[in-house]
Every structure is written in structure tokens, then in C-alpha cells.
C-alpha positions as CSV (number, residue, x, y, z in Angstrom):
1,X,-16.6,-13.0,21.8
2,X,-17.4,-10.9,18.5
3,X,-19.6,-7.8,19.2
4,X,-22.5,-7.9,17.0
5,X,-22.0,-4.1,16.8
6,X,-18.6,-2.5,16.6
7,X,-17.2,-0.1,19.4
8,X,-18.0,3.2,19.5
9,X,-14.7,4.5,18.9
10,X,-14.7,2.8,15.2
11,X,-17.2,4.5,14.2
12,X,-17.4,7.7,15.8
13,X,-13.6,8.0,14.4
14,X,-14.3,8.2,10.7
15,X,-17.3,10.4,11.8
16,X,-15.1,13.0,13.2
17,X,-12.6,12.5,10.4
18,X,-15.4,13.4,7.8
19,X,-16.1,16.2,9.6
20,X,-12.9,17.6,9.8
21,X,-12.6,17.2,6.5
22,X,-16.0,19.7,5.8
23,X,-14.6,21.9,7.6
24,X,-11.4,22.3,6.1
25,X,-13.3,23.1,3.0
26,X,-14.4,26.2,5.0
27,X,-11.5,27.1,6.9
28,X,-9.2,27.2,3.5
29,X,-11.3,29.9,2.5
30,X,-11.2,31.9,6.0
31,X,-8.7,34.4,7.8
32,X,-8.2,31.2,10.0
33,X,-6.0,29.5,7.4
34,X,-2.7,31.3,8.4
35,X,-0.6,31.7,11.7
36,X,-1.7,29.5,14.5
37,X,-5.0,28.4,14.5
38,X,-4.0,26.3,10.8
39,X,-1.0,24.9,12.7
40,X,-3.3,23.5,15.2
41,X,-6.2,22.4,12.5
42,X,-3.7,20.8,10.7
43,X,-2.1,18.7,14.2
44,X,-5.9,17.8,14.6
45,X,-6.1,16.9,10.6
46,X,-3.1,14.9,11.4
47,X,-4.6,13.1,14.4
48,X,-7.8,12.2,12.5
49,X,-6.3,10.4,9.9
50,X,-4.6,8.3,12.5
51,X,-7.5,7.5,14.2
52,X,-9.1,6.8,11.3
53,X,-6.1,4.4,10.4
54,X,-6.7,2.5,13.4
55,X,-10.7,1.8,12.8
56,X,-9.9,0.8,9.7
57,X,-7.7,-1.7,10.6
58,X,-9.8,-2.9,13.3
59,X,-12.8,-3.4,10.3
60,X,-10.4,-4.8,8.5
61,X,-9.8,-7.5,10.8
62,X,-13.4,-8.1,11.2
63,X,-14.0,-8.5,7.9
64,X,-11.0,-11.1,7.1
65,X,-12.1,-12.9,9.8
66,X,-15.9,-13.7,8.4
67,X,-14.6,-13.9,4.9
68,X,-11.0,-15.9,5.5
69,X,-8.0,-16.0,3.7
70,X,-6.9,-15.4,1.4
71,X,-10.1,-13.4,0.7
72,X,-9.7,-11.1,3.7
73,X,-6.2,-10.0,3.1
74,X,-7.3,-9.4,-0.5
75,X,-10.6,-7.5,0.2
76,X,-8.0,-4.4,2.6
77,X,-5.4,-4.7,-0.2
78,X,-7.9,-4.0,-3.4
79,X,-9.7,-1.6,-1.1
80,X,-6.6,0.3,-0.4
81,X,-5.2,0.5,-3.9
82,X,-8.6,1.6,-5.6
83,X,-8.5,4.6,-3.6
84,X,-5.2,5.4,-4.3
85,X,-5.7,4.7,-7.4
86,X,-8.9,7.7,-8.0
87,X,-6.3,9.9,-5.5
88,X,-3.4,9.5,-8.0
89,X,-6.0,10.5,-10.9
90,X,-7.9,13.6,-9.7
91,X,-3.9,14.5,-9.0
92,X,-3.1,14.1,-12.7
93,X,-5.9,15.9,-14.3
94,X,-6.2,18.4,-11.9
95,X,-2.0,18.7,-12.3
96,X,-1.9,18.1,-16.5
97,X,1.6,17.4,-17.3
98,X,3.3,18.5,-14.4
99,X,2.3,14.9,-12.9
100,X,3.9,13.0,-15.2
101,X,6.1,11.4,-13.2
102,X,3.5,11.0,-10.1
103,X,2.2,7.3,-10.9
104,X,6.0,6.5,-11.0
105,X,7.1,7.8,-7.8
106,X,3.9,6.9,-5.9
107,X,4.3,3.3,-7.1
108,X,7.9,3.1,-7.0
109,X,7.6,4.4,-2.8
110,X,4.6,1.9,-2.3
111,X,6.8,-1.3,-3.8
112,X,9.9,0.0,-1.5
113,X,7.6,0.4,1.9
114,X,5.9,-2.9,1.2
115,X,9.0,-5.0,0.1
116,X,11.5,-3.4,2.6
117,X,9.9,-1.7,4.8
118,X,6.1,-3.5,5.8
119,X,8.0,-7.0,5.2
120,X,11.0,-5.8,7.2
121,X,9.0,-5.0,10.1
122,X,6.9,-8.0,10.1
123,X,9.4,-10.3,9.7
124,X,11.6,-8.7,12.7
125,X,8.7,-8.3,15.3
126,X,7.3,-11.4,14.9
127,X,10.3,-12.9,15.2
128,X,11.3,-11.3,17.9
129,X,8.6,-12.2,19.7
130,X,8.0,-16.1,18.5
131,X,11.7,-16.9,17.4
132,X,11.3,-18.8,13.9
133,X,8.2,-18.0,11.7
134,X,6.9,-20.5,8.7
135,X,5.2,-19.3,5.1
136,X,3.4,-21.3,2.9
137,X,6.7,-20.9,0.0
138,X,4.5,-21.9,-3.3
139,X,1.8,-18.6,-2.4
140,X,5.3,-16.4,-1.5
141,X,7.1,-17.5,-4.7
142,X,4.0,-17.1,-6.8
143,X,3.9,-13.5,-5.1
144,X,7.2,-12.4,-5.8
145,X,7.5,-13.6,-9.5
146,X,4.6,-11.6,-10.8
147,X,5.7,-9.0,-8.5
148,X,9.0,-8.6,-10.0
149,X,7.4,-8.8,-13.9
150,X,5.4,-6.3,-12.9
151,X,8.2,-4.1,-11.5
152,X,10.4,-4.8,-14.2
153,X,8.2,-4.0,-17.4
154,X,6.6,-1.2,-15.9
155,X,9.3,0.7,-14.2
156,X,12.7,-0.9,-16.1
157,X,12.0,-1.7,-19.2
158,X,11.1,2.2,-20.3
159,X,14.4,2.5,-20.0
160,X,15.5,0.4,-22.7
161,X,12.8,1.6,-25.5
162,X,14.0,2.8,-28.5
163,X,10.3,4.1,-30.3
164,X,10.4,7.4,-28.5
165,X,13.0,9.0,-26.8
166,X,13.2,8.8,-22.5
167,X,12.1,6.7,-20.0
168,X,8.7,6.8,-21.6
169,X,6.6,4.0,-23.6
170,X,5.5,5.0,-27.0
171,X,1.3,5.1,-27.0
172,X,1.0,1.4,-28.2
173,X,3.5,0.5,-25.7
174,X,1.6,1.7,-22.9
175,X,-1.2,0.1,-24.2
176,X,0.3,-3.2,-24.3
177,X,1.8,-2.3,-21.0
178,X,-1.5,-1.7,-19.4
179,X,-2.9,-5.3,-20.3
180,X,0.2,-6.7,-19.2
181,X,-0.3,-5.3,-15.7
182,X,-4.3,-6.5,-15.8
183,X,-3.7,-9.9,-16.9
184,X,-0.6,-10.6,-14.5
185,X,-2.8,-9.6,-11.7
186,X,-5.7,-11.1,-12.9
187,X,-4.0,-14.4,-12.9
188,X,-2.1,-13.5,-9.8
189,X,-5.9,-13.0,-8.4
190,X,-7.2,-16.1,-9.8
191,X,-4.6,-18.5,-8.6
192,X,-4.9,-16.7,-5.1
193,X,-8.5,-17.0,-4.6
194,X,-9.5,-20.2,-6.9
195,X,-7.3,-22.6,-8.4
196,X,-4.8,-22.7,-5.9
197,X,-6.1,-21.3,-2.9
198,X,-4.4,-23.8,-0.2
199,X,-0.6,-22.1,-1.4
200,X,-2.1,-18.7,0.4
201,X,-3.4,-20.5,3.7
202,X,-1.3,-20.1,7.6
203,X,1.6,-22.4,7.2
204,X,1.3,-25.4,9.7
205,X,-1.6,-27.3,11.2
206,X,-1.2,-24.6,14.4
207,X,-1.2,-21.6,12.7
208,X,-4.8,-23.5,10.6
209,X,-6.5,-24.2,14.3
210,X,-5.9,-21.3,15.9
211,X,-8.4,-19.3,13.3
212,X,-10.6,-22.3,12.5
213,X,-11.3,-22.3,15.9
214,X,-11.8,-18.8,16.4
215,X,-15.4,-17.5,16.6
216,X,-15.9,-15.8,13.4
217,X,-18.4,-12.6,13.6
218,X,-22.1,-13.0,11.9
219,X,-22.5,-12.0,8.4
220,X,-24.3,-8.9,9.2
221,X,-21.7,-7.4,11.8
222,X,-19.0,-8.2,9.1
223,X,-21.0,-6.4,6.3
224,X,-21.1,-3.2,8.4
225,X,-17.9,-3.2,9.1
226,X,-17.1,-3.6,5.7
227,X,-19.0,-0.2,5.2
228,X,-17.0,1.3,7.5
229,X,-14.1,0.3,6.3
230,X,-14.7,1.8,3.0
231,X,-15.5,5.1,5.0
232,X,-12.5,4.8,6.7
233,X,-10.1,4.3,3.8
234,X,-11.6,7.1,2.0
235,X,-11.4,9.8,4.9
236,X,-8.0,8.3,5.3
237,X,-6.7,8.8,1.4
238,X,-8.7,12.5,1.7
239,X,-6.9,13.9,5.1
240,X,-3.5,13.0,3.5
241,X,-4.9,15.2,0.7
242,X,-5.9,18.0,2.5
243,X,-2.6,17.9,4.7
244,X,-0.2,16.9,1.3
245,X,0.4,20.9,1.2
246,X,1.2,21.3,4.4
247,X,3.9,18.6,4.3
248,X,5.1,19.7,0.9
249,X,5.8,23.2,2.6
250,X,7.8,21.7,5.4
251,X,9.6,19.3,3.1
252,X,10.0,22.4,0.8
253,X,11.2,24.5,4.3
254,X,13.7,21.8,4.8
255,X,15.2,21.9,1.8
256,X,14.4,18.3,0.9
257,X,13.8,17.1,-2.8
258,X,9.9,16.7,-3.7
259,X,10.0,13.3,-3.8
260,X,10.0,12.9,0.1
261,X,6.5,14.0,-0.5
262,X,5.5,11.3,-2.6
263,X,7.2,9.0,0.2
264,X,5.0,10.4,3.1
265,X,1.8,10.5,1.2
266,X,2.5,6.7,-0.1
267,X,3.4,5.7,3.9
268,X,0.7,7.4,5.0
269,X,-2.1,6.0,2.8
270,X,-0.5,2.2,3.4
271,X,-0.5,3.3,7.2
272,X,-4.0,0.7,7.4
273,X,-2.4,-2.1,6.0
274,X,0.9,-1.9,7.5
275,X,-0.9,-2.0,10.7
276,X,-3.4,-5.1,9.9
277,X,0.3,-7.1,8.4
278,X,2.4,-6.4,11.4
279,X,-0.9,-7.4,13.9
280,X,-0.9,-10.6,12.0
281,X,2.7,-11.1,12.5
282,X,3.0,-10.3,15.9
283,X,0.3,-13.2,16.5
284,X,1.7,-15.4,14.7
285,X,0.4,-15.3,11.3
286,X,2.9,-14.3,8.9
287,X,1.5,-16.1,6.0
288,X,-1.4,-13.4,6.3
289,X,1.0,-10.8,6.9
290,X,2.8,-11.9,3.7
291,X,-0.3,-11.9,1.6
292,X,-1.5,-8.6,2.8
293,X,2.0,-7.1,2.0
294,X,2.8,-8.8,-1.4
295,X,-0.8,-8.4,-2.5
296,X,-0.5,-4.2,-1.7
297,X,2.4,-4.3,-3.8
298,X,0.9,-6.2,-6.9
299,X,-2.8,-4.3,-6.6
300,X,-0.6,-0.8,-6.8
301,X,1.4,-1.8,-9.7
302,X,-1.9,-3.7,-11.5
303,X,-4.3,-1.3,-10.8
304,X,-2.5,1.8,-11.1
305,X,-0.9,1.5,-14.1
306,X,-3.6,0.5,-16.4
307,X,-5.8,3.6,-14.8
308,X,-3.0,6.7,-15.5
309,X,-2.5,5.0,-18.9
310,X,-5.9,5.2,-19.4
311,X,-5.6,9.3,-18.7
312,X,-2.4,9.6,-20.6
313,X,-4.3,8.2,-23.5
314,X,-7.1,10.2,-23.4
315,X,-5.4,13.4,-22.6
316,X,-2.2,13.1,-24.8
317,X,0.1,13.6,-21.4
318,X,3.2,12.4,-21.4
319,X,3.3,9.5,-18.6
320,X,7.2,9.3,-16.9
321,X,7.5,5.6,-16.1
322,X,11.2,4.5,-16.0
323,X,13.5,5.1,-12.6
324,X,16.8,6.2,-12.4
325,X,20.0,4.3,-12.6
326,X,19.5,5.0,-8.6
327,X,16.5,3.7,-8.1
328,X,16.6,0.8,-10.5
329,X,19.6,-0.8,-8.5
330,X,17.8,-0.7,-5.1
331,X,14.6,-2.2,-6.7
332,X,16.7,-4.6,-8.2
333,X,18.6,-5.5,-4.6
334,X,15.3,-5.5,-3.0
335,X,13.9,-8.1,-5.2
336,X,16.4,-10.6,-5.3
337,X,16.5,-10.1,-1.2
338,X,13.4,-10.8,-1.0
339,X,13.4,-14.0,-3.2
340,X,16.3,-15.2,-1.2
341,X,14.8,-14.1,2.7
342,X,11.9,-15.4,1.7
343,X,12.9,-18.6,-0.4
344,X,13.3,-21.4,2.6
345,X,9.8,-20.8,4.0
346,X,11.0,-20.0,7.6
347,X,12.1,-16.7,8.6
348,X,14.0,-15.4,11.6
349,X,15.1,-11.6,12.9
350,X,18.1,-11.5,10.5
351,X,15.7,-11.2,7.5
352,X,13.3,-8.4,8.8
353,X,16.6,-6.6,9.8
354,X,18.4,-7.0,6.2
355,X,14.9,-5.6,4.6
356,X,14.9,-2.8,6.9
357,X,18.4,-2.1,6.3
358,X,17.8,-1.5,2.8
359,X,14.5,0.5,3.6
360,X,16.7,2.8,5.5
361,X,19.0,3.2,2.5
362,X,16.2,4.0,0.6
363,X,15.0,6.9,2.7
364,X,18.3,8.5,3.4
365,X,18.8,8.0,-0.4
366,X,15.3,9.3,-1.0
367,X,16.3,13.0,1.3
368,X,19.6,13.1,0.1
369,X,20.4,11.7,-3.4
């Protein structure tokens, strides 16, 4: 039965995560912020933006359910991204040119812990726990080819320029770039939603009756949930903010490159979906889990892009798009892993484990280059 009114906890949590927030804003400007008393705000920072994690995913959930898919999975996904997207941004002009290889890194992490490591860990606990899983293929194969366009002409092709020198576009370039990105996801959006909504539905006429039959919540319980959601997201992408400098002084203590922080912040803020993809899995839904992943990917790359370019136009900043010779090859593995793990429509453990196999390469690469 769906409560016409959400638990407590989910929305007392954001609650308390907003509050913790104010007072940080005092506390940074008190004696209190050294020594002891931070390390323990910053453990209690830490355990708000998990909680706040978990509410969101459980609005998220409520929400999806009124709305359906492919809508629901697409609502969390846009959600997520254009937050991350205004986080990324106040970075960069608070930063000027010292960020100009932020919108890289931080989309460059978000594709690797969606394709590798949110995929991985979908594909290998629900698996695990049902044996073989099916996919609608045409919504997956759809997925991954604008996924890997977008990769490749926004984090490759730099590269290979010749107008200006580095792994940098020219200004008309990244203009051109920019409405590359919109109109690939635009299309990816409309096919998604409109013209071929059925390729994005549960694979399999069990997978369809199990959540036709489900009792979906009223209109007005998903519309405040919806709300909270919002409220979650934000107090999430602002308490990885307001602990970012903590973790930047223990990478920094560790003597890791500052990249790890880029990864942390990036798993951090994808913490809500990661949780609503692998809950999907687990009970059998993996074409939702799919969506919800693949979609992440695609809304970081679409939306992002187009919004620092935007900034790097206005501003005349230099914007560092193209990877390493490093980072290009695991991007490159990961995609064509990916198109061939995911290319039969039925999955099993060996898949999830081969995606979190490279994941794991990643990070270890990542902390030691």
C-alpha cells in the first residue's frame, strides 16, 4: 500500500541535512573549525549526505512509479545532472582558469562509474540473485551509440584538432561541439520518451505485470515527493561541497594525485542513482536499471558540456577537453565492453564482473598513474 504521505525519516533527513549545512556556514568562520570538534562536524556532514542519499532514492522511486518508464528513470537522471551541472559552474567561475580541466575530469569519472562501475554492479547482483536477466536490446543499443558519439567528440576528438594547439577546441569548435551534445541528446530524449517509447519498457511480459499491477501512488503524494526529491538532490550536491576540502586534504595527506578528488565528488553526487539502478536490478528490473544508468551518462555529457562552453565563451577561459593517451584507451575498452556485454539482451554474473574489473582498473589507475 502507497502512503499518501511519506515517512518521517524522508523528510526529516533533508531537513537535518539543510541544517547542517547553515551551520557549517557559521562554524567555518569559528574557532570550532580546527582540531576535533571539525573532525566530528565533518563525520556528521558525511552522515547527512548519506541519509539524504537514501530519501532521495526512496522519492525517487515514488515518483517513477506514478509517472512510469521511461519517464521516471529520466526525471532522477535530468534531476541529478542539472545539479551537477550549476555545481561544476559556480566551481569554474569561482576557480577562473584553474578549472579548466574540471568539466573533463568530472565527466570523464561520471561516464567510468556509470559504464563500469553502476552497470557492473547491477548486472552482477541481480544476477546473482535471479541467474539470467533480459533488456529490451533496441533502447540499450540506442543508448550506447549516442553515448559513445558523445564520448568520442567531446573527450577524443580534441585530441586530433589542428586550429589551436592541445587537447582544446578552437572557440567555433566548441560551439559546434556544444550543439552537437544538445541535439544528440535531444534526439536521444525524444526517441526515449515519444517516438519509440516501447524499446525503453521491462523486457518480457513478467517483468510488464509485475509493475502494471503494482498500485501506483496518487498524483498528489508523487508531486510531493518530487519536491523532496529536488530538496534532497540539492543538499546532497551541497554537502559533497562543503566536505570537497576536507577530502582534498586527506587525498592531498595521502599523497594521491588530485584527480581522486574529482572521482569521490563524481561517486558521491551519483550515490542516489546508483542506489535507485542497483534496487531496480536486485528486483528484477534491469531494463530500468539500464535506463537509469545509460541515461546518467548521456544527461552528464549533454548537459554539461554545452553549460561550461557556455562559460568558456563568455569568460575567454580556456576549457581542457581531450584525455590522455591513458584515459582514452580505457574509455575506448569500456565502450566496446559494453556494446558487446550488453549486445545479446540477456545478461549473466560474467558481465557485471568483466565491467567491474575494468572499474577497478580504473581506480587503481586513477591513485596511481
Amino acid at each position: 500500500m502507497i502512503r499518501a504521505f511519506p515517512p518521517a525519516w524522508t523528510w526529516l533527513t533533508p531537513l537535518a541535512g539543510w541544517l547542517l549545512l547553515v551551520s557549517s556556514l557559521a562554524i567555518s568562520h569559528s574557532a570550532f573549525d580546527v582540531g576535533l570538534g571539525a573532525v566530528l562536524f565533518d563525520v556528521a556532514l558525511g552522515a547527512g549526505l548519506i541519509a539524504c542519499v537514501l530519501a532521495a532514492v526512496y522519492h525517487a522511486e515514488i515518483v517513477a512509479h506514478r509517472v512510469g518508464e521511461p519517464f521516471g528513470t529520466l526525471i532522477l537522471a535530468l534531476a541529478v545532472t542539472v545539479i551537477e551541472v550549476a555545481l561544476i559552474v559556480s566551481l569554474m567561475l569561482a576557480g577562473g582558469e584553474a578549472t579548466a580541466p574540471l568539466a573533463r575530469d568530472t565527466v570523464f569519472a561520471a561516464v567510468m562509474i556509470i559504464l563500469n562501475g553502476m552497470v557492473g554492479v547491477c548486472l552482477l547482483a541481480g544476477s546473482s540473485k535471479h541467474g539470467e536477466q533480459a533488456f529490451g536490446l533496441y533502447g540499450v543499443n540506442a543508448s550506447l551509440a549516442t553515448l559513445a558519439a558523445m564520448s568520442v567528440i567531446t573527450l577524443v576528438l580534441p585530441n586530433t584538432t589542428t586550429s589551436v594547439a592541445g587537447p582544446i577546441y578552437s572557440a567555433s569548435q566548441l560551439l559546434m561541439i556544444a550543439a552537437a551534445s544538445l541535439v544528440l541528446y535531444g534526439a536521444f530524449v525524444l526517441v526515449q520518451t515519444v517516438r519509440h517509447r516501447d524499446y525503453f519498457l521491462p523486457a518480457g511480459p513478467a517483468a510488464r505485470d509485475t509493475e502494471a499491477h503494482a498500485e501506483p501512488p496518487s498524483w498528489s503524494a508523487a508531486a510531493l515527493s518530487a519536491v523532496l526529491l529536488l530538496v534532497c538532490l540539492v543538499a546532497v550536491v551541497l554537502l559533497a561541497k562543503a566536505l570537497a576540502p576536507t577530502v582534498e586534504a586527506a587525498v592531498d595527506a595521502a599523497g594521491a594525485p588530485k584527480t581522486v578528488v574529482g572521482v569521490i565528488i563524481a561517486v558521491v553526487v551519483l550515490l542516489p542513482e546508483s542506489l535507485a539502478a542497483l534496487q531496480a536490478a536486485r528486483a528484477d528490473r534491469l531494463q530500468t536499471s539500464l535506463n537509469l544508468a545509460l541515461g546518467s551518462a548521456m544527461a552528464s555529457i549533454g548537459l554539461t558540456i554545452p553549460a561550461v562552453a557556455i562559460v568558456s565563451l563568455v569568460t575567454g577561459w580556456t576549457l581542457v577537453l581531450g584525455l590522455d593517451l591513458k584515459a582514452m584507451v580505457l574509455l575506448a575498452l569500456s565502450l566496446l565492453v559494453a556494446t558487446l556485454s550488453l549486445g545479446t539482451g540477456r545478461t549473466t554474473v560474467l558481465q557485471g564482473t568483466v565491467h567491474l574489473v575494468i572499474f577497478a582498473v580504473y581506480l587503481f589507475t586513477t591513485v596511481v598513474p
